[in-house]
C-alpha positions in Angstrom: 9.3 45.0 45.8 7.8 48.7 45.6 6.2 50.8 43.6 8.7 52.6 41.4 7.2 55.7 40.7 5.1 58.6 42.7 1.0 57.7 42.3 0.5 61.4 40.4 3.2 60.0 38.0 0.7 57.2 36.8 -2.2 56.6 34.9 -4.3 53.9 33.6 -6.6 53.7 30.0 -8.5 50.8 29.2 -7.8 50.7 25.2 -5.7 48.2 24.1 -7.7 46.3 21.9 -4.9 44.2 20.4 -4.1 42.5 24.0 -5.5 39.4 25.9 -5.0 38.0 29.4 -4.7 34.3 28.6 -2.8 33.6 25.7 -2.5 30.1 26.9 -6.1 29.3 25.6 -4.7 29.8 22.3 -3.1 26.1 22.5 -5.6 24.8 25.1 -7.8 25.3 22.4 -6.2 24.3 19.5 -6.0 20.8 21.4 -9.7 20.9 22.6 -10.3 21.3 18.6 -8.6 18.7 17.9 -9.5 16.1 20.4 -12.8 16.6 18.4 -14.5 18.7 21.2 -17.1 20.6 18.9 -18.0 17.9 16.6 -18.8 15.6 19.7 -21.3 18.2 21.2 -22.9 18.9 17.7 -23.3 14.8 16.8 -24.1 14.4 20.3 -26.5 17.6 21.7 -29.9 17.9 20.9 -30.7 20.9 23.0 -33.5 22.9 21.0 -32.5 25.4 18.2 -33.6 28.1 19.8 -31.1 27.9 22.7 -29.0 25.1 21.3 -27.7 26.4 17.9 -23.9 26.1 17.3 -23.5 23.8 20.6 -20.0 22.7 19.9 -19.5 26.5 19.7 -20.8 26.9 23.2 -20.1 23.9 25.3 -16.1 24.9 23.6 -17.0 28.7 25.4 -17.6 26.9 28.5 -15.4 24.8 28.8 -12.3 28.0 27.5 -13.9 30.1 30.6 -13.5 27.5 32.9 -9.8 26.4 32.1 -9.3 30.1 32.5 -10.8 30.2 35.9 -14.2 31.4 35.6 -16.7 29.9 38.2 -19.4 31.4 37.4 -21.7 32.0 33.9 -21.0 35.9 34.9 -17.3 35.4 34.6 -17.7 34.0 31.3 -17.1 37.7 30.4 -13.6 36.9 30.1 -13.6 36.0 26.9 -14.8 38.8 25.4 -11.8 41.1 25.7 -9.3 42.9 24.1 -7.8 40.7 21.1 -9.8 38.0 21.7 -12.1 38.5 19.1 -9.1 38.1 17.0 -7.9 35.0 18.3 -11.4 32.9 18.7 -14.6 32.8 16.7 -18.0 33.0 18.4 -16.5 34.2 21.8 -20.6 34.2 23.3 -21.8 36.3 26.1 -22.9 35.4 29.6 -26.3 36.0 29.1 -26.5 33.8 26.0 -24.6 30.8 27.8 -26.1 31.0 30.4 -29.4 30.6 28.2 -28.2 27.5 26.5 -27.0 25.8 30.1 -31.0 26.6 31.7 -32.2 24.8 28.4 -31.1 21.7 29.2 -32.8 18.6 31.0 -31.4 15.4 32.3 -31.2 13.8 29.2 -29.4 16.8 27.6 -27.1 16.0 30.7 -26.6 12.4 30.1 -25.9 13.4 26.1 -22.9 15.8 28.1 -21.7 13.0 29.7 -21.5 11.1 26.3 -19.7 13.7 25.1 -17.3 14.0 28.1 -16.2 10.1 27.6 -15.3 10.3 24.1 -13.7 13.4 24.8 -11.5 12.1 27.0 -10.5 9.4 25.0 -9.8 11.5 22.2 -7.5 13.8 25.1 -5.6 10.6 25.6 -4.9 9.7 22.0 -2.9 13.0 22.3 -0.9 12.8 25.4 -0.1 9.5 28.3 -2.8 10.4 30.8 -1.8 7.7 32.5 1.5 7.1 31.7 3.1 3.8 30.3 1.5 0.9 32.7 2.3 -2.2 31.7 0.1 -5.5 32.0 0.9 -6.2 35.2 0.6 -2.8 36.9 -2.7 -1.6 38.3 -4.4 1.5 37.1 -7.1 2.6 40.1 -10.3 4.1 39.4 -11.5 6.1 43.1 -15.2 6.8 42.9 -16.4 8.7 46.0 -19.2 12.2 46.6 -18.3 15.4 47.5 -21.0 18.9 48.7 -20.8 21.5 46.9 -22.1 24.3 49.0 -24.6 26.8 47.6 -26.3 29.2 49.7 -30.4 30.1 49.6 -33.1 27.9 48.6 -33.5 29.2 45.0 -31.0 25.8 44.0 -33.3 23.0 42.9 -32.2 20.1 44.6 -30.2 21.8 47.6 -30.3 20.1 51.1 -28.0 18.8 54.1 -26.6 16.2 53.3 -24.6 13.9 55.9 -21.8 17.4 56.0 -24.6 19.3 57.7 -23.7 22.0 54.6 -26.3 23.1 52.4 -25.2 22.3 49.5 -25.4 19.9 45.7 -24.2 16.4 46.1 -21.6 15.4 43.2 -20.1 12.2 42.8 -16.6 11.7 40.8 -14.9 8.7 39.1 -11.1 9.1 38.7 -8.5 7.4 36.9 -4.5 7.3 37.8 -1.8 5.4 37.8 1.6 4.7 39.9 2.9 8.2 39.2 0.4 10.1 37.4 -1.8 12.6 38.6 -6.0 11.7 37.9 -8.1 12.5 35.2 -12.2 11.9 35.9 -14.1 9.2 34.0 -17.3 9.7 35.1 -19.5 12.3 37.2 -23.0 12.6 38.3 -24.7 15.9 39.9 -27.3 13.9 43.0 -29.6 16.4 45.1 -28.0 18.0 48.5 -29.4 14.8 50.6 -28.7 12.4 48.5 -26.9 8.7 50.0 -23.4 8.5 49.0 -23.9 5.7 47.1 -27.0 6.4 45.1 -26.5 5.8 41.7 -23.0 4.5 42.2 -23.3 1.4 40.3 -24.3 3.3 36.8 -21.6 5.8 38.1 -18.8 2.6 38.2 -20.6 1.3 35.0 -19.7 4.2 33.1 -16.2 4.7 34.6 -15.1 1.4 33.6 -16.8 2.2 30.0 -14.6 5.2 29.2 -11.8 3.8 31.0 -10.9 1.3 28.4 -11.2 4.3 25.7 -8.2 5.9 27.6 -6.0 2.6 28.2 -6.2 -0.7 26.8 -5.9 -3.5 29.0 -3.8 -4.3 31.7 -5.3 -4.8 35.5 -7.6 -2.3 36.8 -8.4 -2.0 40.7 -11.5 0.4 42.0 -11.3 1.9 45.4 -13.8 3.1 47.3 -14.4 3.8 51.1 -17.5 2.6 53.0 -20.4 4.3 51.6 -20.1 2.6 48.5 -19.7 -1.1 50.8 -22.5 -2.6 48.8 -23.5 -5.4 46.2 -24.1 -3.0 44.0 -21.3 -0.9 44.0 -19.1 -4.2 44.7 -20.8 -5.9 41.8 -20.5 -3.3 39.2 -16.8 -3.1 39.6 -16.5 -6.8 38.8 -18.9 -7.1 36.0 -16.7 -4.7 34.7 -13.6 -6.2 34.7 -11.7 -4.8 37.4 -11.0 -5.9 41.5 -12.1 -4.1 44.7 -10.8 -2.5 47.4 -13.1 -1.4 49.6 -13.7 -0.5 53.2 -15.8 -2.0 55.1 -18.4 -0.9 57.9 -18.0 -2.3 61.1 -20.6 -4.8 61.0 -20.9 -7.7 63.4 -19.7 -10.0 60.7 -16.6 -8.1 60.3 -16.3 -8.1 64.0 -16.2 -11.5 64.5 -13.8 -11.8 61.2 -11.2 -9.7 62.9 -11.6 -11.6 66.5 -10.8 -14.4 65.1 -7.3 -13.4 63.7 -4.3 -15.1 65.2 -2.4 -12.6 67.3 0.6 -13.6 65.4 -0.5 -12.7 62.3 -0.2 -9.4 63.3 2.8 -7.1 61.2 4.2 -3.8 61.6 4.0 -1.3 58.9 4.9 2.1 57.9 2.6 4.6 59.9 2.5 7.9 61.4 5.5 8.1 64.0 7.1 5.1 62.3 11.2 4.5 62.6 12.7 1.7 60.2 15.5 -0.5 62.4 18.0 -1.1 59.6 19.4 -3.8 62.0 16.6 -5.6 61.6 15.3 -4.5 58.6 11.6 -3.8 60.2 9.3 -1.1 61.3 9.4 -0.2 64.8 5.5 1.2 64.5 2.7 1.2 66.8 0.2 0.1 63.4 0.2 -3.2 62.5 -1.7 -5.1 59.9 -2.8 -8.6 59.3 -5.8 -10.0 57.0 -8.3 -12.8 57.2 -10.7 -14.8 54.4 -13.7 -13.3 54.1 -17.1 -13.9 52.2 -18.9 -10.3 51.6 -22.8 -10.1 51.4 -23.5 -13.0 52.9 -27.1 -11.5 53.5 -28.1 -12.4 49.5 -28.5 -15.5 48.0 -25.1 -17.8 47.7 -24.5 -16.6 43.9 -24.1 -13.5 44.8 -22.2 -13.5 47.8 -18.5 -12.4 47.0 -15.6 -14.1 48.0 -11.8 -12.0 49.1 -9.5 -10.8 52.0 -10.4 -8.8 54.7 -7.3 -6.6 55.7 -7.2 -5.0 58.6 -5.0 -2.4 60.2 -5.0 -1.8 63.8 -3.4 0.9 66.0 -3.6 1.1 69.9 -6.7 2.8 71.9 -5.3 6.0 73.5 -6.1 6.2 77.3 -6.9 9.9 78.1 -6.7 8.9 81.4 -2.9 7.4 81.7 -1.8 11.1 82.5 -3.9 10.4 85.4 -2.3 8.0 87.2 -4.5 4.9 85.5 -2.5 2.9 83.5 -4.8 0.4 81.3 -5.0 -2.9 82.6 -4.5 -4.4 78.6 -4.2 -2.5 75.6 -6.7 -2.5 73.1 -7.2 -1.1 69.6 -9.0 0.6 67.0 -9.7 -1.1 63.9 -9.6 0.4 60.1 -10.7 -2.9 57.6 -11.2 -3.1 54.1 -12.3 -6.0 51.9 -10.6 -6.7 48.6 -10.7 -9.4 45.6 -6.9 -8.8 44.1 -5.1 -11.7 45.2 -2.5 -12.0 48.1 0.3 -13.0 45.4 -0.5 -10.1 43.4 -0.2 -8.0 46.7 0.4 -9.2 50.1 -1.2 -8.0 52.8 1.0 -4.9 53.7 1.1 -3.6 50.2 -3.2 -4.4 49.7 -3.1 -1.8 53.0 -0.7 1.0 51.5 -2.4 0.5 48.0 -6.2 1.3 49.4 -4.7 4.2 51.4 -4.2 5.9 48.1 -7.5 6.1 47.1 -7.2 9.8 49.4 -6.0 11.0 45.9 -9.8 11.7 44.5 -9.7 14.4 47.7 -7.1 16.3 45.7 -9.5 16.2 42.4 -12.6 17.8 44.6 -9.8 20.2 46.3 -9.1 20.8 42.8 -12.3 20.8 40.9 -14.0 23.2 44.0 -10.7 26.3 43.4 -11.9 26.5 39.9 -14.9 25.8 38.0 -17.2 24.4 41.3 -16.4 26.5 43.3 -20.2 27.8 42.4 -23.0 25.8 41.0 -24.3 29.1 39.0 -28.1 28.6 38.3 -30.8 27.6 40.2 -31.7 25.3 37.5 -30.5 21.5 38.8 -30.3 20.7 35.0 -27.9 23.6 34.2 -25.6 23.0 37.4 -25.5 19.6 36.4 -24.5 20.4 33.0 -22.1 22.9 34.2 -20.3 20.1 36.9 -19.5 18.1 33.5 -18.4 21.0 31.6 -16.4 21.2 34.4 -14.8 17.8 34.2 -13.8 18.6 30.4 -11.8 21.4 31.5 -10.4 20.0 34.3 -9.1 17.2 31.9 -8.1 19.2 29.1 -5.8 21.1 31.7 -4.3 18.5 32.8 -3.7 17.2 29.0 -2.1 20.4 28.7 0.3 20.0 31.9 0.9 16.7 30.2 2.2 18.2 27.0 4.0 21.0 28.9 6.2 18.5 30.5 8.9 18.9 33.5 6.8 19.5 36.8 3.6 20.5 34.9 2.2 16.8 34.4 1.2 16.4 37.7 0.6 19.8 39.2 -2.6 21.2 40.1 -4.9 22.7 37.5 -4.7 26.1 39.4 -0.8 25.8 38.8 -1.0 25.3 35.0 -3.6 27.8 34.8 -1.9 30.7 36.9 1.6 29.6 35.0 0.7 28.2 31.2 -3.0 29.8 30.9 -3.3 33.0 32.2 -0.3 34.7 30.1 -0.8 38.3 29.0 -0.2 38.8 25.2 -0.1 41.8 23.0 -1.4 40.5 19.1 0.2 42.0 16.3 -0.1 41.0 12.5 2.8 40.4 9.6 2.2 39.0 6.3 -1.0 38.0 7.2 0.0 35.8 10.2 -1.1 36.5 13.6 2.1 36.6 16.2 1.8 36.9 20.1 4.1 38.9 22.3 4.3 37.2 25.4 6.3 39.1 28.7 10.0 39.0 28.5 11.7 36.3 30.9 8.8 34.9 31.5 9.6 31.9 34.2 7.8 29.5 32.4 8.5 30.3 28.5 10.3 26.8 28.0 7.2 25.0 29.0 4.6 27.2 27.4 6.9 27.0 24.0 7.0 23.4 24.5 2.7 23.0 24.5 2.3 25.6 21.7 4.9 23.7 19.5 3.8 20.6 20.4 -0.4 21.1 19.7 0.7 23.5 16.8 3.3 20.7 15.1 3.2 20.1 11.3 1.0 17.4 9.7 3.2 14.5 9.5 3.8 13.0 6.7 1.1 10.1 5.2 
C-alpha cells in the first residue's frame, strides 16, 4: 500500500461536524442504558451536588471514554467531537469529570462498587457471560493483585511493592467458565506496598456476592496462587459456597506431606516437551503428578483447620553441571503443590492439576485491563484512581457484553479487538424524516458483526 496521490495534491480541513469516530458507542450505549447503568449510579451515588449532579450522566461518560480507549480524564475529550453532540446527551468535559472523580472518598468508592455488581448482573440478564454451564460443571472465580505503575510521588498511596515498580496495588476477582472468556466480580484499589492478600477475604466475599447475580447455581471453584494461602482467604471462599484451589507455600508441613508420598503414586501428565505414546495410551513426560491427604492451617484451633488434597506436580532438578562431565549421582526434583477441597471423584488428581493451571487466565484480564483504561491511574487523588479502576471494570465488562452479542470470534476476544473492530468505527450522521441514520465505511470487514450488535440491542419491544 502507498499513497495514491502527490502530497501538493492534498489537503486536510477539520469541519465535518456531522461525523464521529466511534459509531460503535452508539449500541455500546444503548445496552449500558439498558442494563440500568444511570439509574444505578443515581439510586446508588451520593457524591455532593456540587460535583456530583447528574452522576448516572457522568459515571455513563466515563465509562463511553473508556470503552473507547481513553486512559486518561484528558482523553475523555473524545467525546466531544464532531456529531457526537447529536448522538449522546450531556457528552461532559475533562475538566468537569475529572472534578466529579477528585470528589469522591472511599465510601463514594464502595457505593461504585455497589453499582459495578448490579451492573453486571443486569449485563448478564442480556447476554451468556458465562455461557450455558450446567449443574455439574464448575464456573472459577481467579482472584489475584496486579501494580499498576505510576511515576512521581504526587499519587497518594504509591510505593514498591514486592515488583520493585512504583506503582498502585489493585486486586481483581474474575469469573469464567469452560469456554468463556472472564468478566470481573469484584475489584479493590490497595496502596503501592500493600500484601497481596490484604483485604482478600472482603474481596472473595463480594466476588461470591455478585457471582450468584450473574449465574444461578451450579458448582463454583476459586483459584488462587500462594499469596492468598490463608484462613482467611481459604475461609471466605467456603463460607461462600464455593471449593478451593490453591497453592501452597513451601512450608515444612507441606514438605513433609510430599516426602511421604509413595514413589508409585507418581503419574505422567501433559507438560512442556510432552509426546502422547498412542501404543500405550500414556504421556511420555518428564512432569508427573501425584496427591496426598492433607489438613491446612493446622496452626489454629481444630474448628478451623480445613481438611482436602494436596496435589503435587513434580519435574526433574536440571544439573547445570552434566555438560561438565558430572553426571548426578540421583535425580531430584522441584516441586509445584496446591491444596484443594473439590473432591477426587469430582476431579482426579491429573485433572485437579490441569484445572488450577488455568487460573493464569486473570493474567490475560490485567494484560487486558492495563492496554486500555489502566494503563494510567490519572489523578493524584487515591480516591479518584480508585474510582476510576472500577469505572474501569464496568467498561471492561460492558465490552465484552458487546463481543458477546456480536457473536462469531468476538465473544472471547480481547477488549482491544472489539474496540479497534466494533467500537472505533467512523460514521458520517445524516437525518431523514426525522430519524437519525449512520453511514458507516463501505466493505467494512466487520459489518456482519457490528449489524448483528446494533440489531440485536436496538430489537423491538416484544410483545407482553
Amino acid at each position: 500500500m502507498e499513497v495514491s496521490h502527490k502530497p501538493s495534491a492534498v489537503s486536510v480541513s477539520f469541519d465535518e461536524a456531522n461525523l464521529v469516530s466511534s459509531a460503535g458507542l452508539l449500541p455500546v450505549l444503548t445496552l449500558a442504558r439498558d442494563a440500568g447503568l444511570h439509574e444505578l449510579a443515581d439510586e446508588w451515588l451520593t457524591v455532593p451536588t456540587d460535583k456530583g449532579a447528574n452522576a448516572g450522566l457522568k459515571i455513563a461518560s466515563l465509562v463511553a471514554g473508556m470503552v473507547a480507549g481513553a486512559d486518561s480524564i484528558d482523553d475523555m475529550a473524545l467525546l466531544r467531537h464532531g456529531g457526537m453532540k447529536r448522538l449522546f446527551n450531556a457528552c461532559y468535559a475533562p475538566s468537569t469529570l475529572g472534578s466529579f472523580l477528585r470528589s469522591f472518598t472511599f465510601g463514594h468508592v464502595r457505593q461504585l462498587d455497589a453499582v459495578a455488581s448490579r451492573f453486571l448482573g443486569n449485563l448478564a440478564g442480556r447476554a451468556p457471560l458465562l455461557g450455558s454451564p450446567t449443574a455439574a460443571d464448575f464456573v472459577f472465580v481467579d482472584v489475584d493483585d496486579t501494580i499498576i505503575e505510576v511515576h512521581g510521588y504526587a499519587k497518594q498511596g504509591s510505593g514498591y511493592g514486592y515488583s520493585g515498580v512504583r506503582g498502585l496495588n489493585a486486586l481483581l476477582a474474575t469469573a469464567s467458565a469452560d469456554g468463556t472468556a472472564p468478566v470481573i466480580l469484584a475489584q479493590r484499589l490497595r496502596k503501592g506496598a500493600a500484601n497481596s492478600a490484604r483485604g482478600a477475604k472482603r474481596l472473595v466475599t463480594d466476588a461470591l456476592s455478585t457471582l450468584q447475580r450473574v449465574h444461578a447455581g451450579g458448582r463454583v471453584l476459586c483459584r488462587f496462587d500462594s499469596a492468598f494461602y490463608s484462613h482467611d482467604s481459604v475461609a471466605a471462599a467456603l463460607g461462600g459456597g464455593a471449593q478451593v484451589s490453591v497453592t501452597v507455600r513451601m512450608d515444612p508441613a507441606v514438605k513433609r506431606a510430599i516426602a511421604g508420598i509413595p514413589e508409585t503414586a507418581w503419574k505422567t501428565i501433559e507438560y512442556t516437551d510432552a509426546v502422547f505414546d498412542e501404543t500405550t495410551n500414556t504421556w511420555v513426560s518428564k512432569a508427573e503428578v501425584a496427591e496426598t491427604v492433607f489438613t491446612a492451617f493446622t496452626s489454629r484451633k481444630k474448628a478451623e483447620q480445613i481438611t482436602g488434597r494436596l496435589v503435587v506436580r513434580r519435574i526433574p532438578e536440571l544439573n547445570p553441571k552434566a555438560t561438565d562431565g558430572q553426571p548426578a549421582l540421583f535425580e531430584t526434583h522441584r516441586h509445584h503443590a496446591f491444596f484443594t477441597t473439590v473432591d477426587a471423584a469430582v476431579l482426579d488428581t491429573v485433572a485437579a492439576d490441569k484445572t488450577h493451571r488455568k487460573h493464569a487466565i486473570i493474567e490475560q484480564v490485567n494484560a487486558d485491563l492495563k492496554d486500555s483504561a489502566l494503563a494510567h491511574l490519572p489523578s493524584g487523588v487515591f480516591a479518584a484512581n480508585s474510582a476510576w479502576l472500577v469505572a474501569a471494570v464496568m467498561a471492561y465488562n460492558l465490552t465484552r457484553t458487546a463481543g458477546i452479542l456480536a457473536a462469531g470470534p468476538f465473544g472471547k476476544a480481547r477488549t482491544g479487538t472489539v474496540r479497534r473492530k466494533l467500537i472505533n468505527v467512523p460514521a458520517r450522521i445524516a437525518t431523514s424524516a426525522r430519524k437519525i441514520r449512520l453511514h458507516l465505511p463501505e466493505a467494512w470487514p466487520w459489518q456482519t458483526a457490528w449489524e448483528e450488535l446494533f440489531t440485536t440491542v436496538h430489537a423491538p419491544p416484544q410483545a407482553a
